[in-house]
Each structure stands twice: as structure tokens, then as C-alpha cells.
PAMAR-529958 format. One record per residue (C-alpha): residue in one letter; x, z, y. Coordinates in steps of 0.25 Angstrom, whole numbers, plus 2048, in hexadecimal, padded with zeros to 3 digits. Layout:
<vovexs>
aXZY/...
</vovexs>
This chain:
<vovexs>
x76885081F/x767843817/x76A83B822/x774843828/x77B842818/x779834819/x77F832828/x78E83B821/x78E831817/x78E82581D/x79782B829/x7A083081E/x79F822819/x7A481B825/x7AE825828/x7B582381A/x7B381381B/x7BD814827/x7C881C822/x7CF81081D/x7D480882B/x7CE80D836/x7CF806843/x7DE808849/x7E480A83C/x7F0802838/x7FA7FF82C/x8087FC82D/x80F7F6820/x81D7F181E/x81F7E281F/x82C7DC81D/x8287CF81E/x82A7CB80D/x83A7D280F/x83E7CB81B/x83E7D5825/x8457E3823/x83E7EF81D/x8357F3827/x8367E782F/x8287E3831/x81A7E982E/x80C7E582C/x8017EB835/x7F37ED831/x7EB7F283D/x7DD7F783D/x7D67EF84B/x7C87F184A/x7B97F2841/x7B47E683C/x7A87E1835/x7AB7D682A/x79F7D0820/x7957DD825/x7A17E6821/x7A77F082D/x7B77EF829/x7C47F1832/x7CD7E6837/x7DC7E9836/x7E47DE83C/x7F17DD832/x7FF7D7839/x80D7D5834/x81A7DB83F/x8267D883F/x8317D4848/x82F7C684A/x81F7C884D/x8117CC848/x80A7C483E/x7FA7C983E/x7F57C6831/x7E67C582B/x7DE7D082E/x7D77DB823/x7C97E2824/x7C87EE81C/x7BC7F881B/x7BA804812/x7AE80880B/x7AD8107FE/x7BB8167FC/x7BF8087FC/x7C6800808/x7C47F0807/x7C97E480E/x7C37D7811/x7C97CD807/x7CA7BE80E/x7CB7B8801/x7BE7BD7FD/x7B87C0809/x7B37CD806/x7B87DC806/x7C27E07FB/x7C67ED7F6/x7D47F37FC/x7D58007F8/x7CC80A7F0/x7CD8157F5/x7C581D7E9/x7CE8177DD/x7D18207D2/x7DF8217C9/x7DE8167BF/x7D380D7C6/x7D58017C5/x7D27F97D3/x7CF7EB7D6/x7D27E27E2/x7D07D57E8/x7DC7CC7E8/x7E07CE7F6/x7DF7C17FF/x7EC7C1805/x7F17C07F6/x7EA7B67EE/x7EC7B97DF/x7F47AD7D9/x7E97AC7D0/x7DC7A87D8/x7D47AC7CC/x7DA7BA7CE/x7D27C37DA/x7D57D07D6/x7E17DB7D2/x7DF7E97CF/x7E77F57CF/x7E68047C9/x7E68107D1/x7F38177CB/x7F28247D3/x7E88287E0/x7F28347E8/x7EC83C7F3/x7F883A800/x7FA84180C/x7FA837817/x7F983B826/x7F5849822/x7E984381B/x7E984180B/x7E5834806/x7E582D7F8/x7EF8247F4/x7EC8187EA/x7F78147E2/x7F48077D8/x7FA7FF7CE/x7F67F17CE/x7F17EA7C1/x7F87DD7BE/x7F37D27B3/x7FD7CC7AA/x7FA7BD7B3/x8047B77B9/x7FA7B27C3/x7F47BE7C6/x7F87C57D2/x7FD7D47D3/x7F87DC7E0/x7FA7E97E5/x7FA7F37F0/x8087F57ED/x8078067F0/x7FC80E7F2/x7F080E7FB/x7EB81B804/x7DD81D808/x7DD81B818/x7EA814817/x7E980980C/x7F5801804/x802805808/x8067F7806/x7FE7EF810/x7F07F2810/x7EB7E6806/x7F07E57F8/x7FC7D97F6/x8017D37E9/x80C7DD7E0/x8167D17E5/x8177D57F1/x8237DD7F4/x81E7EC7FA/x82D7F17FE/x82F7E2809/x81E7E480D/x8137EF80D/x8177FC80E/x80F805817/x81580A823/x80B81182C/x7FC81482D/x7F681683A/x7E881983F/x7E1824848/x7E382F83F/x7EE82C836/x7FF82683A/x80682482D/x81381F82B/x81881D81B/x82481781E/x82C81E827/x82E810831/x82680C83E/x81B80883B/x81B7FD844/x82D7FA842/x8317EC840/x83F7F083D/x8437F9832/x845808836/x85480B831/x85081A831/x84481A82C/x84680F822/x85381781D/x84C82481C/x84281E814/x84C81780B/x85482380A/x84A82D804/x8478247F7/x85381E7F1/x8538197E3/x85F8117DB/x86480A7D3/x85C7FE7D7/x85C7F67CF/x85B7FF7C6/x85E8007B6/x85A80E7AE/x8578177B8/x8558197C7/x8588247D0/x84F8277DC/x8528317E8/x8478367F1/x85183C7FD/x843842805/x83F850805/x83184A7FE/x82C8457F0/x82A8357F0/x82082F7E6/x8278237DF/x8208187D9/x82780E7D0/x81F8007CD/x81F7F47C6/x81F7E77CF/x80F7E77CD/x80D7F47D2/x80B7FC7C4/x80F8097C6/x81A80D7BE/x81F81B7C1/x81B8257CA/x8258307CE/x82683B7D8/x83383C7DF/x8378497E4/x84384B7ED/x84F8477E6/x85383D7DB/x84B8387D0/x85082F7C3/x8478247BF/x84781D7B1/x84680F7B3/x84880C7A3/x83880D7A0/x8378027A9/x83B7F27A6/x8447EB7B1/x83E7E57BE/x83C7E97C9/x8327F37CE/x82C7FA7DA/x8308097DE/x82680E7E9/x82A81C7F0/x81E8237F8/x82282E800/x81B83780D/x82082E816/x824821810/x820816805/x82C80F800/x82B8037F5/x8397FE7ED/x83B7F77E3/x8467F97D6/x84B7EF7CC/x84E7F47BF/x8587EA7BA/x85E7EB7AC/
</vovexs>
């Protein structure tokens, strides 16, 4: 009996060290190449290939590639493996694995990262950045229910020090929804990032309403989902007015350009009236998160 309790363990163990990328799986993210292509104009692939074994560790290789209409571009590979309730990746900087996502964080934990490699800090003193879990929310995704960790980067008053983020949440299974390794809070996440589809054996999610694989924007897909949400004016001065034309509640998320969470709201069909006066003027992130769709805008308030 021992050794049969023993045996469930350890399969049990292996089965839940491969829920995270499994051979086959792929991720496809918006790309439009730093605004130079249209909305929906390009995307980024991140293909599972093949097992792998990697300083005596067993991980995945996923082959990552940029596609557009003017060609494919392969970029550097990433390894990942997950143990523990935590998925890590091999850093190249450090030549080790790093934390990605951890998977058994708590509402107000606070989590530490490497500095990722393909964004050196400005700093080369500085080599890591923490963010605190805001909010862990159970989701419905392909008719299985995952947890969804939302974080709010902490920035140091430095003016070397470098912001990162993973600009949205990240879902057991699926990871970031804005490409799958952290990226500085500079980058912009309405131009690059946004998830459109998750594949694999079991699962075929699409988040954004678009081809997973288009290189050209889908006028009627790209309208619908411009038309459920509409918010104006923009900029905007005293207050802003937001429609949600679905038959569904949208969560709405407004941010800071460092990713701090600001407000939080539920938008139920219909319009709803924001007071902008609590906060200063500049310019801010407004993040709508629907069944079917992830949408990130930006609003100026100017006075």
C-alpha cells in the first residue's frame, strides 16, 4: 500500500509538472510590429516542438516566430518546465531557470523575478522587479475553470531603475496574456502582446474575436469588437462616459502607465459614468476583459 501511495504521488506529480505547455501547444499574440502594421496586422507564434533536457532538467522547447506579410522572422527559443506550482524558464543571462509565473500566489504577496534577458535593466546593478498579486479570480475557459493572476508592478522612485510587467494577467495553463515572458511597463500593450488564441490537444481558445493566424485586420470582427466597448470623451476632462453595447458584464480595469491598478469596476450592459476628477492629468491605461475578447486603450485626461 505504501508503495502503491508512493507511485500516485509521484504520477500525480508529473501529471501536474505538464499542464503548463504540453507538446503541440501553441500561443498566438498580437504583433504590430512597434505600430507599423494595422491592428491585427502581424502576430507572434510560440509553438511547443518537442521534450528537452537542459543542465539535467526535463523542460519543453517552444520555437517562438514573428508573421507578417512581408515574411517570418524566428526568434530565440524558450525552455520552460513546471514543477511546484511554479512554471520557470531558462534565463540566458544567467544561465539558469527563473520563475515565470507562480501559480500558488496569494492576494497581497508580493513576487520576485529575475530581470528578464531580452530586457536588460538600465541599471546593471538592478536584477530583479517585484509585483503584488492584486486579485487571484477563478475563470471559465474552454469549459475548464482556471485562476487568473492579476499584479501590479512595484516601481522605485529611480530613474535608472527599470519597470516591468506582465501587462494583464496570467492563467494556469495558458500563462501571460501579453506574450508569454514579462516585457518593460514601456512597452506599449494596445500596438503588441495581446493574446489571440491558445491551442493544444484539449483546449482551442480564441480571446479576440480575429484568426488566429490573420495578417490583415478582420474589418467584421475588429468592428464588433470595437463597437461593444466605447468610451468618450477622450481626452478626457471631468468625467468619462463608458458603453458596453453586448448582452454581457465586462470587467474594466483602469491603470497608471506602471501598471498600479487604480480602479476596478464591473460594467453591466448599458452606460456607466466615470469620475475622472480623483485622478491627476496624464494619460492612463483602460483594460476591458470580456468572455470572448481582451482589449487595452488608453485615455488622456487633459485639463
Amino acid at each position: 500500500m505504501k508503495h502503491l501511495f508512493l507511485c500516485l504521488m509521484l504520477c500525480s506529480t508529473v501529471a501536474m509538472a505538464q499542464n503548463f505547455a504540453p507538446v503541440g501547444a501553441k500561443w498566438y499574440y498580437d504583433s504590430s510590429l512597434g505600430g507599423s502594421t494595422p491592428r491585427f496586422g502581424a502576430y507572434r507564434l510560440y509553438e511547443v516542438t518537442k521534450d528537452t533536457l537542459v543542465n539535467g532538467q526535463n523542460c519543453r522547447l517552444i520555437k517562438q516566430s514573428r508573421h507578417a506579410v512581408s515574411g517570418v522572422q524566428n526568434l530565440s527559443d524558450l525552455l520552460v518546465y513546471e514543477a511546484n506550482d511554479t512554471v520557470f524558464y531558462y534565463h540566458t543571462t544567467l544561465q539558469r531557470f527563473s520563475p515565470l509565473y507562480i501559480l500558488n500566489a496569494q492576494v497581497g504577496d508580493t513576487l520576485t523575478f529575475d530581470v528578464p534577458a531580452e530586457f536588460p535593466a538600465f541599471d546593471p546593478t538592478q536584477t530583479h522587479w517585484q509585483a503584488v498579486v492584486d486579485s487571484v479570480v477563478p475563470v471559465v475557459i474552454a469549459g475548464d475553470t482556471v485562476r487568473s493572476f492579476y499584479t501590479t508592478s512595484l516601481v522605485e522612485n529611480n530613474l535608472n531603475f527599470t519597470p516591468y510587467s506582465f501587462h494583464g494577467p496570467y492563467f494556469e495553463k495558458i500563462g501571460s496574456t501579453f506574450l508569454l515572458t514579462p516585457q518593460p511597463l514601456t512597452i506599449f500593450p494596445e500596438w503588441d502582446g495581446g493574446l489571440r488564441c491558445y491551442t493544444d490537444a484539449n483546449w482551442s481558445v480564441n480571446l479576440q474575436q480575429v484568426g488566429c493566424d490573420s495578417l490583415t485586420a478582420s474589418s467584421v470582427a475588429e468592428n464588433d469588437l470595437l463597437r461593444q466597448i466605447r468610451f468618450f470623451p477622450n481626452p478626457g476632462n471631468e468625467q468619462l462616459q463608458i458603453e458596453n453595447s453586448g448582452q454581457s458584464t465586462v470587467q474594466f480595469y483602469l491603470r497608471d502607465l506602471h501598471g498600479r491598478l487604480l480602479l476596478q469596476l464591473r460594467l453591466e450592459p448599458g452606460s456607466e459614468v466615470l469620475n475622472l476628477l480623483p485622478f491627476a492629468a496624464g494619460t492612463y491605461l483602460l483594460q476591458f476583459e470580456g468572455a470572448a475578447f481582451l482589449r487595452t486603450e488608453r485615455l488622456v485626461i487633459a485639463r
